[in-house]
C-alpha positions as a Markdown table, in Angstrom:
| # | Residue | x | y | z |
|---|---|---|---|---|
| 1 | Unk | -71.9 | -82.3 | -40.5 |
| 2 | Unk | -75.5 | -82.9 | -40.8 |
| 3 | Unk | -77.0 | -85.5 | -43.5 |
| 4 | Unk | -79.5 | -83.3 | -44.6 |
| 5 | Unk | -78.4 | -80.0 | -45.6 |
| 6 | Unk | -79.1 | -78.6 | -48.9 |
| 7 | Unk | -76.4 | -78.2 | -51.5 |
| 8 | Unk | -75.9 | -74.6 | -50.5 |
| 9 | Unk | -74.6 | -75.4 | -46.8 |
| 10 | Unk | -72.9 | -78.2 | -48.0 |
| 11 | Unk | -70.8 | -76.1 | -50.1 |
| 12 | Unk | -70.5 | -73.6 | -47.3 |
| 13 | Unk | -69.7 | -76.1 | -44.9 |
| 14 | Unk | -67.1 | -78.2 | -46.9 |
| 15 | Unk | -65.4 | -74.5 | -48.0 |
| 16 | Unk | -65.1 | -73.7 | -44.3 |
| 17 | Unk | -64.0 | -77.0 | -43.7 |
| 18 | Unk | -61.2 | -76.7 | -45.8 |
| 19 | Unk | -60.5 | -72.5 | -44.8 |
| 20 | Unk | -61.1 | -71.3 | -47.8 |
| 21 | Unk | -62.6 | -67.9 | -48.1 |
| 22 | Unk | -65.3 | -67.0 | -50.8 |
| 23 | Unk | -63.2 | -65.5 | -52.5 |
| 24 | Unk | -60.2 | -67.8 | -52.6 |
| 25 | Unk | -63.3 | -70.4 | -54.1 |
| 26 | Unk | -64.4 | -67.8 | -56.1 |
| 27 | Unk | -60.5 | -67.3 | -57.7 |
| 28 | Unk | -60.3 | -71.4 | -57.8 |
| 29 | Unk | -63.6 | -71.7 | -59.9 |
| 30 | Unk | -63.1 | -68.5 | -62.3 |
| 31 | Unk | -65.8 | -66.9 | -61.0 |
| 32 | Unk | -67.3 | -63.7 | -58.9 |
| 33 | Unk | -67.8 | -63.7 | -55.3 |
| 34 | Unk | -71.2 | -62.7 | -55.7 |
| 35 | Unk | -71.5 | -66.5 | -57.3 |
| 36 | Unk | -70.3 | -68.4 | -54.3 |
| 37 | Unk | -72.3 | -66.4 | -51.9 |
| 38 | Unk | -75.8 | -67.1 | -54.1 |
| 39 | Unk | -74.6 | -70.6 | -54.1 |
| 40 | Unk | -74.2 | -70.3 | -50.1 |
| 41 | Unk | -77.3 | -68.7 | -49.7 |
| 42 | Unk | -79.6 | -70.7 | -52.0 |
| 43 | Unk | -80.2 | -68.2 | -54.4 |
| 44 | Unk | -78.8 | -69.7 | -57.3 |
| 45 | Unk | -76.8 | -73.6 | -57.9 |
| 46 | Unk | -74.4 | -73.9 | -59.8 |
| 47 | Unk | -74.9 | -74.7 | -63.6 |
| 48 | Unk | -74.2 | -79.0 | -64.3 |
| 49 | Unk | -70.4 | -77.5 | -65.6 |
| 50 | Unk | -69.4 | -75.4 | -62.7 |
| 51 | Unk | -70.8 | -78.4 | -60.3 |
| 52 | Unk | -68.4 | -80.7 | -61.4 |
| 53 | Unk | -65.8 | -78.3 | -61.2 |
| 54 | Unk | -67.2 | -77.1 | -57.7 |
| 55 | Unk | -67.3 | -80.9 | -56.2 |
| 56 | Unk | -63.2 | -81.5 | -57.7 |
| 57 | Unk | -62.2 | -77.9 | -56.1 |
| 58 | Unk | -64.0 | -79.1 | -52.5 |
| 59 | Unk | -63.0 | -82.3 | -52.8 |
| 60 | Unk | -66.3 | -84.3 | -52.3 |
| 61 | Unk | -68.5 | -86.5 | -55.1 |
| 62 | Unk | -71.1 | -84.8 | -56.7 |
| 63 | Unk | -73.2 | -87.6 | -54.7 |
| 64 | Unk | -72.2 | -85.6 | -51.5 |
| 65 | Unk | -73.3 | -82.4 | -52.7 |
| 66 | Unk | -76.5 | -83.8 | -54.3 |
| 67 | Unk | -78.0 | -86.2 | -52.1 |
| 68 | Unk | -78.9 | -86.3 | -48.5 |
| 69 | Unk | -77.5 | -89.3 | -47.3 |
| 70 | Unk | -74.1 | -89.0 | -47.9 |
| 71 | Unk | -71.8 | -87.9 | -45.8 |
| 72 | Unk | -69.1 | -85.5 | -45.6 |
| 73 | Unk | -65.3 | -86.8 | -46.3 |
| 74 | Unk | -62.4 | -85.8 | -43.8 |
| 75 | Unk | -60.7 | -82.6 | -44.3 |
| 76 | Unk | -57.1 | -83.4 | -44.9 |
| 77 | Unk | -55.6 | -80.6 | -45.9 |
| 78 | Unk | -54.6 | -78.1 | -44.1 |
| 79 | Unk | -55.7 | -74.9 | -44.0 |
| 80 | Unk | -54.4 | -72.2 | -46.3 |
| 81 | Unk | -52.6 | -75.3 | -48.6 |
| 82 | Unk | -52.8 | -74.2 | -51.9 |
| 83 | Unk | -52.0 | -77.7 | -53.3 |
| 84 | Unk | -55.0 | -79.9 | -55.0 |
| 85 | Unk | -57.6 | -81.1 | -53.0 |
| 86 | Unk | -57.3 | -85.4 | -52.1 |
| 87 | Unk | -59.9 | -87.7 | -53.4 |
| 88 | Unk | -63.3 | -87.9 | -50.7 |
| 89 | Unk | -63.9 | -91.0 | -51.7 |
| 90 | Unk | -62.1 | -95.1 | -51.5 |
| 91 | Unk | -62.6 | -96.7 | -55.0 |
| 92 | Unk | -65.9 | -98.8 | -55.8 |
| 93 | Unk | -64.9 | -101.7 | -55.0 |
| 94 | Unk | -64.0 | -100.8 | -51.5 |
| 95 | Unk | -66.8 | -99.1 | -50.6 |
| 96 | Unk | -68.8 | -102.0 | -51.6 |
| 97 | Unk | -67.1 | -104.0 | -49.7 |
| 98 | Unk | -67.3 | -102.1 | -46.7 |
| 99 | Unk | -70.6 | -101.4 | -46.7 |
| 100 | Unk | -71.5 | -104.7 | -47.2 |
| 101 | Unk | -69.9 | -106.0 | -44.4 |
| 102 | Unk | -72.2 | -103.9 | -41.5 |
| 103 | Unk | -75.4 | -104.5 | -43.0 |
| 104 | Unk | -74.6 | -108.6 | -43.6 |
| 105 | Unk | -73.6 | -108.6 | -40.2 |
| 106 | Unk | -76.8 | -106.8 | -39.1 |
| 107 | Unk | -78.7 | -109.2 | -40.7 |
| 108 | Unk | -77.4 | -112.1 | -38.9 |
| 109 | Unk | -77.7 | -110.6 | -36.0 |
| 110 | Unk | -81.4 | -109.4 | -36.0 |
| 111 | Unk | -81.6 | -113.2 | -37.0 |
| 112 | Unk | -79.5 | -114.5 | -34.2 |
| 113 | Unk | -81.8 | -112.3 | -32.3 |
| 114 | Unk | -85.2 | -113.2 | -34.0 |
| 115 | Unk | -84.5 | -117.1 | -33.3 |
| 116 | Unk | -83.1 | -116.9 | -29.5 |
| 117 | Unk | -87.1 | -114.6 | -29.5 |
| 118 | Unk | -88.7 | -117.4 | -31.0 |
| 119 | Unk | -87.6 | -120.0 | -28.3 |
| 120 | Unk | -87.4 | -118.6 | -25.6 |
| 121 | Unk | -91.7 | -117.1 | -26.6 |
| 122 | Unk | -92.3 | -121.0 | -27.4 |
| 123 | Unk | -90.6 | -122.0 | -24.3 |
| 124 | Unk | -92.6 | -119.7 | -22.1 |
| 125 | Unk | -95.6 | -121.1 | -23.3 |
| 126 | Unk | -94.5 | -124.9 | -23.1 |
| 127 | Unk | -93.6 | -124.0 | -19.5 |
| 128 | Unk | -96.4 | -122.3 | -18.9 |
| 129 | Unk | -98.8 | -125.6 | -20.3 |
| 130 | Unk | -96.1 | -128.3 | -18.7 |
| 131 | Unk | -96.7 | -126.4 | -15.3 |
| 132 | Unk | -100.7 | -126.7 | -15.9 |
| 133 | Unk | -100.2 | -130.2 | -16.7 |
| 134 | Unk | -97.9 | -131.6 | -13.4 |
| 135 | Unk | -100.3 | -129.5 | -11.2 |
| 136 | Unk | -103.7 | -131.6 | -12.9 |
| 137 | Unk | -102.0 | -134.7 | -12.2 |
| 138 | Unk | -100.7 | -133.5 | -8.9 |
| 139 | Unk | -104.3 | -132.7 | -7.3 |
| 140 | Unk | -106.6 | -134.6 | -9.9 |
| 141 | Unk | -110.0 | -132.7 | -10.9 |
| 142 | Unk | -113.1 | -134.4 | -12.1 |
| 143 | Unk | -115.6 | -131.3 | -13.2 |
| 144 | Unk | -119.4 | -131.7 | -14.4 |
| 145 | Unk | -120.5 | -129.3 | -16.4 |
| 146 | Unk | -124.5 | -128.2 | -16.1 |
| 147 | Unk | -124.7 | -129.9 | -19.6 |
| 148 | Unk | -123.4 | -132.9 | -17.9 |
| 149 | Unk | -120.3 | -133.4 | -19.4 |
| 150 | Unk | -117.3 | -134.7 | -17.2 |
| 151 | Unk | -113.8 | -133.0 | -17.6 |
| 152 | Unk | -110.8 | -134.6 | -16.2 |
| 153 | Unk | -107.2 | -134.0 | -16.6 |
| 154 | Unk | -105.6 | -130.8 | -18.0 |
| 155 | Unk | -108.7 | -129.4 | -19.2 |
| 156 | Unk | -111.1 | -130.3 | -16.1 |
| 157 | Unk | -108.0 | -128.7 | -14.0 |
| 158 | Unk | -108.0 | -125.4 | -16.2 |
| 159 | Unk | -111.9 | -125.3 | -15.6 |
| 160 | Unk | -111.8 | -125.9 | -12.3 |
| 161 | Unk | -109.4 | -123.5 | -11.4 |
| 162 | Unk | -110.6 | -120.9 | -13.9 |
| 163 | Unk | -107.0 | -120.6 | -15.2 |
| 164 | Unk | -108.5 | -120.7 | -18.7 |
| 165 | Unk | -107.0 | -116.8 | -19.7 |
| 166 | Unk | -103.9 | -118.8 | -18.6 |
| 167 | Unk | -103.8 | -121.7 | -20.5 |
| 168 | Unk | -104.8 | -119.9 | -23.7 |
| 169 | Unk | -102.0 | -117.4 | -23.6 |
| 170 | Unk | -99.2 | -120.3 | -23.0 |
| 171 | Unk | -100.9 | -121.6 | -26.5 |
| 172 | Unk | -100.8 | -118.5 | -28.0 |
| 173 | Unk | -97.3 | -118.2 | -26.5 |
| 174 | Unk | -95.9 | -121.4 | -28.1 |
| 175 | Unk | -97.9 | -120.4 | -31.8 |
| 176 | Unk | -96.2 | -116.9 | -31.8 |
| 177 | Unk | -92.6 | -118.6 | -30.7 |
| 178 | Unk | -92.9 | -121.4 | -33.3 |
| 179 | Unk | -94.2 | -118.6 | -36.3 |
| 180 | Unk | -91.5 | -116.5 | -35.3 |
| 181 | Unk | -89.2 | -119.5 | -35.4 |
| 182 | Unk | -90.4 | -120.6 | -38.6 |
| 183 | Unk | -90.3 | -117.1 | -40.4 |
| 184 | Unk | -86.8 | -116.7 | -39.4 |
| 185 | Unk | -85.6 | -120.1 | -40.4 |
| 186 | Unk | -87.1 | -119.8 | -44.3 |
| 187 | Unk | -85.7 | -115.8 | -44.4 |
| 188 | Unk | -82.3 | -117.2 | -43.4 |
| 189 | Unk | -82.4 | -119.9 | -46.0 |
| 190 | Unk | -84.2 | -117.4 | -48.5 |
């Protein structure tokens, strides 16, 4: 079933879910079949009352036929059972529980994720400056600028080679690795 249907298909939906007629919900809630077709239809809800009674008789929570993000419970009886419809819903506690469990481990895995991000950015960028590095000490530049300032090692290699967009974006890489390291590490201690 769809999350967002109004409380008019949900009723719909969960009667036909269960086989029940119109009029066999009609009989159950002590009232016309005309009723149960406005509430299908939209054209009228159910006073607060009859809701109740309506949510017991489909077996669902008034949260399912209320909100949008609830979903539907399974349909366990079978069809044409006159017997009382099962509880939709586990108790509290173990809904809690269960629903705490996905999201917890969501979390620490978007972190596991987040931090594994972070080092391998700042690595990149590291590599990216080591490389820059070896290769100036490799094949040794000594640059004079027309102001006459003399660059040697990394930085007279970068301006000699015009590998400046280059050497900038391995800083930037190691910044963005070691922020995103550090914002993870305080959320996870947080």
């Amino acid at each position: 079933m769809r999350k967002d249907l109004q409380l008019y298909g949900k009723i719909q939906a969960r009667r036909k879910a269960l086989g029940m007629s119109q009029e066999e919900l009609a009989q159950r809630m002590g009232v016309s079949r005309q009723s149960v077709t406005k509430w299908e239809t939209g054209l009228s809800a159910p006073d607060l009352d009859r809701l109740v009674e309506l949510a017991d008789t489909l077996g669902v929570s008034l949260d399912f036929l209320l909100r949008d993000q609830v979903d539907a419970p399974d349909v366990s009886v079978p069809c044409g059972e006159q017997g009382d419809v099962p509880p939709a819903e586990t108790p509290a506690e173990e809904r809690s529980e269960k629903e705490a469990l996905p999201s917890s481990s969501m979390s620490t895995a978007a972190r596991h994720i987040a931090l594994a991000a972070g080092v391998l950015v700042f690595l990149v960028g590291a590599g990216g400056l080591l490389t820059m590095w070896i290769y100036s000490e490799l094949f040794p530049v000594q640059l004079v600028d027309g102001r006459g300032g003399v660059h040697t090692g990394l930085w007279g290699y970068v301006l000699a080679r015009d590998v400046e967009a280059l050497f900038w974006a391995a800083l930037a890489a190691m910044a963005a690795g070691a922020a995103l390291l550090g914002v993870t590490l305080r959320k996870g201690k947080g």
